[in-house]
C-alpha positions as CSV (number, residue, x, y, z in Angstrom):
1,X,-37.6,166.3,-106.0
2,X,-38.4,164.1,-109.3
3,X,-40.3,161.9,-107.6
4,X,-42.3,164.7,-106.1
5,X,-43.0,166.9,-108.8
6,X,-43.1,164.0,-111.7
7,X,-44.3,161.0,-110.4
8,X,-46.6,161.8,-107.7
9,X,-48.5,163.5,-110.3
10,X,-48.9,160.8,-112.7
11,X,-49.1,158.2,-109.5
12,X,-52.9,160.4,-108.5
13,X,-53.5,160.5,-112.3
14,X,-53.5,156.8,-112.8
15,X,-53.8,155.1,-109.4
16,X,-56.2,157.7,-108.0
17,X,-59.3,155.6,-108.0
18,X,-62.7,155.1,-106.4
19,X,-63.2,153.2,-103.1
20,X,-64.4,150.1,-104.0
21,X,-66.1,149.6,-101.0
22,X,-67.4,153.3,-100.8
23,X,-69.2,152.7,-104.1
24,X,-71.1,149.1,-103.0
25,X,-72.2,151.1,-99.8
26,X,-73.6,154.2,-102.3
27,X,-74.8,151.7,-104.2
28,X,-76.6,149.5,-102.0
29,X,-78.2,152.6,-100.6
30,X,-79.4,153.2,-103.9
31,X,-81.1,150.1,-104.4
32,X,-82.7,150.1,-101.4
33,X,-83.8,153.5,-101.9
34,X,-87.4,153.8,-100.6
35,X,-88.3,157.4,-101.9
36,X,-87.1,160.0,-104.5
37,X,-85.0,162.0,-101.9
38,X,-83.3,159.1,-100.8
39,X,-81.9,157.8,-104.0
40,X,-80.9,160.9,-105.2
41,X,-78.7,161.3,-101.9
42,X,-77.2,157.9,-102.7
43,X,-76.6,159.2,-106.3
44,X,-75.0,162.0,-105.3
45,X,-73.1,160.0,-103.1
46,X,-71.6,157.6,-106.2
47,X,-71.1,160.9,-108.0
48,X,-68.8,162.6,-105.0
49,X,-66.6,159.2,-105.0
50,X,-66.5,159.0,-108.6
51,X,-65.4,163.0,-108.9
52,X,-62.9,162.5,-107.0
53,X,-60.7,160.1,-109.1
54,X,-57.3,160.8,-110.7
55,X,-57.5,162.7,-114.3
56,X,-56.4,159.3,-116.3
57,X,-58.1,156.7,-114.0
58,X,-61.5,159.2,-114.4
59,X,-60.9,158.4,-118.1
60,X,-60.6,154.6,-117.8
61,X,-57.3,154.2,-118.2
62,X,-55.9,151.0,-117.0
63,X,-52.7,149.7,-115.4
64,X,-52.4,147.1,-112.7
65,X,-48.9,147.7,-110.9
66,X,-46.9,151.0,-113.0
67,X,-46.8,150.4,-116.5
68,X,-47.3,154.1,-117.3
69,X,-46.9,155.4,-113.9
70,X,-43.2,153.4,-113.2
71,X,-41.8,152.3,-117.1
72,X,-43.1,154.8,-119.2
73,X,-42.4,157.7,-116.9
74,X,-38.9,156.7,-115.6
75,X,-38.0,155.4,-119.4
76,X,-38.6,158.8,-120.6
77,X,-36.6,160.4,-117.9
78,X,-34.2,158.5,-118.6
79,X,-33.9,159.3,-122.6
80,X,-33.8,162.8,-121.7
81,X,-31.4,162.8,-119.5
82,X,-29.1,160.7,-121.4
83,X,-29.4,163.2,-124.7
84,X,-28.8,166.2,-122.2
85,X,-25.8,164.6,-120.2
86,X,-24.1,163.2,-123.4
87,X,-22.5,160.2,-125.1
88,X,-19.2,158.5,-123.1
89,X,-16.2,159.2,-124.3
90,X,-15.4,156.8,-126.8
91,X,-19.1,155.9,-127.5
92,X,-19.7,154.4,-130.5
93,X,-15.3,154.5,-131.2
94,X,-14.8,151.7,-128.7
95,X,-16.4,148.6,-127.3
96,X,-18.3,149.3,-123.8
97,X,-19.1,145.8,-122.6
98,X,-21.5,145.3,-119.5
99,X,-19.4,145.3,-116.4
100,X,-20.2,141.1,-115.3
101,X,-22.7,139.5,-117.1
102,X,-22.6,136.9,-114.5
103,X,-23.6,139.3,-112.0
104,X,-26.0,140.6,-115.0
105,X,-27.6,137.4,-114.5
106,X,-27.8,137.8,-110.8
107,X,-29.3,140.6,-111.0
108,X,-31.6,139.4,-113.1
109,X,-32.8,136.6,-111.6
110,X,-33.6,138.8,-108.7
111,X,-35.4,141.1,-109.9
112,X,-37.3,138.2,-111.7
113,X,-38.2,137.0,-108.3
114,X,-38.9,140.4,-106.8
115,X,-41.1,141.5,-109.5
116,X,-43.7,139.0,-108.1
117,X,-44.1,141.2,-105.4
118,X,-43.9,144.4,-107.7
119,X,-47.0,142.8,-109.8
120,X,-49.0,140.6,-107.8
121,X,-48.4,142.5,-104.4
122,X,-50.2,145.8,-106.0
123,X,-53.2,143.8,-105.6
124,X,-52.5,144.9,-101.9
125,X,-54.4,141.3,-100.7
126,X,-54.4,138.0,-101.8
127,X,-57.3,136.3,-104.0
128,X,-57.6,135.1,-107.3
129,X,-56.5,138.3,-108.9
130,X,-53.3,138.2,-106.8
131,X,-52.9,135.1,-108.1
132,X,-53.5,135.6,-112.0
133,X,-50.9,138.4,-111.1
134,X,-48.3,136.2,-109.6
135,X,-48.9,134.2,-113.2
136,X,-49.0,136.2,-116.1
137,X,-45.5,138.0,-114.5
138,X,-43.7,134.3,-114.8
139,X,-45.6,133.4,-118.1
140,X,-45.3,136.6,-120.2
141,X,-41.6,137.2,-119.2
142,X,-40.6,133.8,-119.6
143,X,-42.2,134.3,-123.2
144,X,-40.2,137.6,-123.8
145,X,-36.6,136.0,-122.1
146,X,-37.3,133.2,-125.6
147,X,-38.5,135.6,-127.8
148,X,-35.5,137.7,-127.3
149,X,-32.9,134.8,-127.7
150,X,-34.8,133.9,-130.7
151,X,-35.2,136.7,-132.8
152,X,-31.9,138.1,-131.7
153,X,-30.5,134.4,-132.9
154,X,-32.2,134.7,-136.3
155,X,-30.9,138.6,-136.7
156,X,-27.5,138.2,-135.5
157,X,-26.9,134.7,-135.8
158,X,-26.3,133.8,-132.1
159,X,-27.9,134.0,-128.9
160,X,-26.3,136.1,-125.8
161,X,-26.9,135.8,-122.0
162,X,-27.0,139.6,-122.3
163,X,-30.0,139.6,-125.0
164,X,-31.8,136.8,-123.0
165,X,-31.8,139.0,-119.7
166,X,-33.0,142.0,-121.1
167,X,-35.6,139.8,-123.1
168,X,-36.8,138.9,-119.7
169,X,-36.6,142.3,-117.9
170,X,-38.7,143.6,-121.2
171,X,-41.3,141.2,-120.3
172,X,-41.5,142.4,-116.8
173,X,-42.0,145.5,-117.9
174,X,-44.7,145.0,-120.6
175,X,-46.9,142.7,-118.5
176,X,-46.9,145.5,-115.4
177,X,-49.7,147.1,-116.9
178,X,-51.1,144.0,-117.4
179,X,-50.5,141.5,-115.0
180,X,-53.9,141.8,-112.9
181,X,-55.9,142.1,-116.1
182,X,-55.0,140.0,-119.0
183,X,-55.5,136.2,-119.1
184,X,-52.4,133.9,-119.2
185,X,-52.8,133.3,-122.3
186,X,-52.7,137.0,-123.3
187,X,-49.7,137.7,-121.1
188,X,-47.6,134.8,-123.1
189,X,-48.9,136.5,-126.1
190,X,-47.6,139.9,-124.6
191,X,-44.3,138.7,-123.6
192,X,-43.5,137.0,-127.0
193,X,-44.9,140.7,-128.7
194,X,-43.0,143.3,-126.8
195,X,-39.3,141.7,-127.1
196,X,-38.8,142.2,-130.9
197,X,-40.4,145.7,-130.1
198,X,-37.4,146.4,-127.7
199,X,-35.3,144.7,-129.7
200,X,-36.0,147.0,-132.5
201,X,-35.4,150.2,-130.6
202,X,-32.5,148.8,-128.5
203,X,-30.4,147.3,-131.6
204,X,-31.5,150.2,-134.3
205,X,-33.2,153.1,-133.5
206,X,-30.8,153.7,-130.7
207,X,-28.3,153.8,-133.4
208,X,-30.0,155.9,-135.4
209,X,-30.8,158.5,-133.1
210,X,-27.2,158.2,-131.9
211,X,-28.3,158.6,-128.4
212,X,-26.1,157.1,-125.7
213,X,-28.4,155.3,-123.4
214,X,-26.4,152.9,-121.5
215,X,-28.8,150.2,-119.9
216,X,-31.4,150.9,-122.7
217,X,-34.1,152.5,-120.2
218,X,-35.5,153.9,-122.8
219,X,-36.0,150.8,-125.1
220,X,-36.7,148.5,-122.6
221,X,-38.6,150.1,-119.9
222,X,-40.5,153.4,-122.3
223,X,-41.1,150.9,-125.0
224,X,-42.0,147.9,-122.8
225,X,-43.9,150.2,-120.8
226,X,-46.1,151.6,-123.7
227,X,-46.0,148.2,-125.4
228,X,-47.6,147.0,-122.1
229,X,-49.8,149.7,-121.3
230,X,-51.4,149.6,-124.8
231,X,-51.9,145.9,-125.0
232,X,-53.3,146.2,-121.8
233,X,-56.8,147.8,-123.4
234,X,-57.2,144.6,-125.8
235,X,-56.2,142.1,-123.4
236,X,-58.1,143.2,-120.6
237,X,-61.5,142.1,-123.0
238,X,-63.1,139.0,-121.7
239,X,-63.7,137.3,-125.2
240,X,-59.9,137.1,-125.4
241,X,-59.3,135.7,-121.6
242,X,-59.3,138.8,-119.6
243,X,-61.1,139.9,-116.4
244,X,-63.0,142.4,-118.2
245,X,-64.1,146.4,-116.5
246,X,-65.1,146.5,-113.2
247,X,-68.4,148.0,-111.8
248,X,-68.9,148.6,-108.7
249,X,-72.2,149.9,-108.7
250,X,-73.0,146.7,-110.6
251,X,-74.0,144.9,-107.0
252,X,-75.3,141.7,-109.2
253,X,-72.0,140.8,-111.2
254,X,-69.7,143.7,-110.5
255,X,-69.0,143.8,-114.3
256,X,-68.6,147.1,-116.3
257,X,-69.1,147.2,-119.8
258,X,-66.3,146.7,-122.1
259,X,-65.6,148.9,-125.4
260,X,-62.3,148.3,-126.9
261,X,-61.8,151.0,-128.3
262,X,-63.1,153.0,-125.6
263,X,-60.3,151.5,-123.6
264,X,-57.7,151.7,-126.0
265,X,-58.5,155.5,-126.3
266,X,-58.2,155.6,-122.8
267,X,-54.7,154.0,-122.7
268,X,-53.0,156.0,-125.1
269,X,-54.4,159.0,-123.7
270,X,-52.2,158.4,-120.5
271,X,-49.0,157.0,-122.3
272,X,-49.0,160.4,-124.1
273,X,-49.8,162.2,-121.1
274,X,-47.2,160.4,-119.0
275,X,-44.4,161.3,-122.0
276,X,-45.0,164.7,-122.0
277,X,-45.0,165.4,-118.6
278,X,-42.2,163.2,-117.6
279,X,-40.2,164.1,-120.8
280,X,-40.5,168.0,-120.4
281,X,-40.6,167.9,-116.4
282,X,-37.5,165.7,-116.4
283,X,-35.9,168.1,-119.3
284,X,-36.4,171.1,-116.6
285,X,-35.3,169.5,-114.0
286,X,-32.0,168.1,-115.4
287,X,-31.3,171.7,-117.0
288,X,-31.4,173.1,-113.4
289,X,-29.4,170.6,-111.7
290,X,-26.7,171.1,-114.7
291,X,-27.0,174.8,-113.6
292,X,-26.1,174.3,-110.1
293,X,-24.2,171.5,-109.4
294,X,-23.2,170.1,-113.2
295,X,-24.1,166.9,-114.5
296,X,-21.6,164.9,-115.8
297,X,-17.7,164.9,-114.7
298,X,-14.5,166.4,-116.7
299,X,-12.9,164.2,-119.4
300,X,-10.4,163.2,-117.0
301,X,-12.3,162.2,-114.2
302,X,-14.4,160.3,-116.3
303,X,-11.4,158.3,-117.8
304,X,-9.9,157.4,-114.3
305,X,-13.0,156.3,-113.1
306,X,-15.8,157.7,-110.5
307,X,-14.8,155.0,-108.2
308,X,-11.7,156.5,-108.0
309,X,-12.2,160.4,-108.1
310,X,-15.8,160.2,-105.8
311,X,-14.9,157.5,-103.1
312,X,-11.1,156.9,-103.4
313,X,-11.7,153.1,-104.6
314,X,-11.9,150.5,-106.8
315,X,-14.5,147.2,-107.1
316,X,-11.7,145.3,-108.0
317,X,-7.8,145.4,-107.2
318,X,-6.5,143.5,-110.0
């Protein structure tokens, strides 16, 4: 029901854009216009195509493969959730290590790999823009992976597996947004940004806010996500390596023009549009489930273990 109610939305909003090859067919009806009556049905033509765009996309907002529509609207969920289900008992009082940070690393690893499909396959074929993809995803979150081990090295005065794989899946996350539009340059740039960000709000702010977000969603995904999706607006520029706006009416070059603070207008519109209605959808949504089926389990249930008291079994017998 989430999905339909919060993220189809904001999927149309962002990704809800003009057929490319629609528009060159207006458009080349338009320069080969012979009379007054012609051109203006070709005009009217671009303008049908172009009125039928998503809200944010309709705006210029940006984002190559979910940075707003995936991160920043399931990082939000996710904070919300986690303030209305609560902290774990002893949150905070005890130490709650990861579960295997050799299957951590796994994990990892593969979603490293599959995230090539996640950015570069959005391009939904393969050219040079499938390619740059497929680039900036390796580059930028191999810079965030070093970023992390470094500045959590200078901070706490040692390195962790466990800070180096969320460096990376922070990096992921920021160059989503990104990946089909920035150079690879810009996406190193981007990765070695966006992990003392999340670093930040996973290490301190968390604490402050005393919210109890166990796989850091919110700092690594929201943060990353808007990190991303805002960086995308200045990277995107073609003086710093990017690809620049594209025009498809533009049959000569294809090229839009670029104002960067159009764009960057245009980006924050949607990250504050995708918090709010994420954030108060998802805070609806959870208050109704609480209301009719309950959210969270009874102190002693949660003690002995879902494993045990929802499917009667353990991962491990020893």
């Amino acid at each position: 029901f989430w999905v339909t109610v919060i993220y189809f939305p904001i999927a149309h909003w962002v990704w809800g854009v003009a057929d490319p090859n629609a528009l060159v067919d207006a458009a080349t009806q338009l320069a080969a216009a012979g009379d007054e009556a012609a051109k203006a049905a070709a005009q009217a033509k671009i303008d049908e195509i172009n009125a039928a765009v998503g809200w944010l996309a309709g705006k210029g907002a940006l984002d190559f493969a979910g940075g707003t529509v995936v991160h920043i609207n399931a990082g939000i969920a996710g904070l919300v959730g986690a303030i209305i289900v609560g902290k774990r008992i002893g949150y905070g009082k005890e130490a709650l290590p990861p579960h295997s940070l050799t299957l951590s690393m796994v994990g990892a690893s593969l979603l490293w790999v599959g995230w090539f499909g996640f950015n570069a396959g959005s391009n939904l074929e393969a050219n040079g823009t499938t390619a740059l993809a497929f680039v900036n995803t390796m580059v930028a979150t191999a810079a965030a992976a070093l970023s992390w081990m470094i500045v959590e090295w200078l901070v706490k005065g040692k390195p962790s597996m466990l800070g180096l794989i969320t460096g990376a899946v922070a990096g992921l996350v920021a160059v989503t947004p990104a990946s089909g539009y920035a150079g690879p340059v810009g996406a190193i740039v981007l990765g070695l940004a966006v992990s003392p960000i999340c670093l930040f709000f996973v290490d301190f702010v968390k604490k402050m806010a005393g919210y109890d977000d166990a796989l850091d969603v919110f700092g690594v995904h929201c943060i990353g996500g808007i990190t991303g999706a805002l960086a995308t607006g200045i990277l995107v520029s073609p003086d710093l390596g990017g690809v620049g706006i594209t025009d498809y009416t533009n049959l000569e070059t294809f090229a839009g023009t670029y104002d960067m603070m159009a764009q960057m207008k245009a980006q924050g519109i949607a990250v504050i549009a995708t918090l709010l209605w994420s954030g108060i959808g998802s805070a609806i949504l959870y208050k109704l489930v609480d209301l009719i089926v309950g959210l969270r389990p009874t102190p002693d249930q949660e003690r002995e273990g879902l494993d045990i008291t929802d499917h009667g079994e353990r991962a491990y017998n020893y």
